[in-house]
Phi, psi and omega in degrees: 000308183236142191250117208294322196293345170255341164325113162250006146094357190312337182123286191024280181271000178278337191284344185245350195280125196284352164208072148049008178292347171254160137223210181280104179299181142311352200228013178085337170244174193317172161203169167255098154300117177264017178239033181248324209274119181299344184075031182273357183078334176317343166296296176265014140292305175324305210285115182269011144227059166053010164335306208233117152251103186283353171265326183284126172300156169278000000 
């Protein structure tokens, strides 16, 4: 789902996502709650480097 290696840690999708399922790792990059997260895409619209696939397994 979020692919840590494209990850810049910007905020972004945590700042758009409408019920809170991302945040912050130990590392510093984005994670996905799946059992929080609706698939509505905004996350991965959002993401200004292609960061976030919601089709994709982690």
């Amino acid at each position: 789902m979020v692919n840590k290696n494209k990850c810049i840690s910007c905020g972004t999708c945590v700042a758009i996502c409408p019920v809170g399922a991302i945040s912050f790792g130990e590392d510093g990059k984005a994670q996905i709650d799946k059992t929080k997260c609706i698939h509505c895409g905004a996350c991965q619209a959002s993401c200004p480097v292609e960061a976030i696939d919601l089709d994709a397994e982690e």
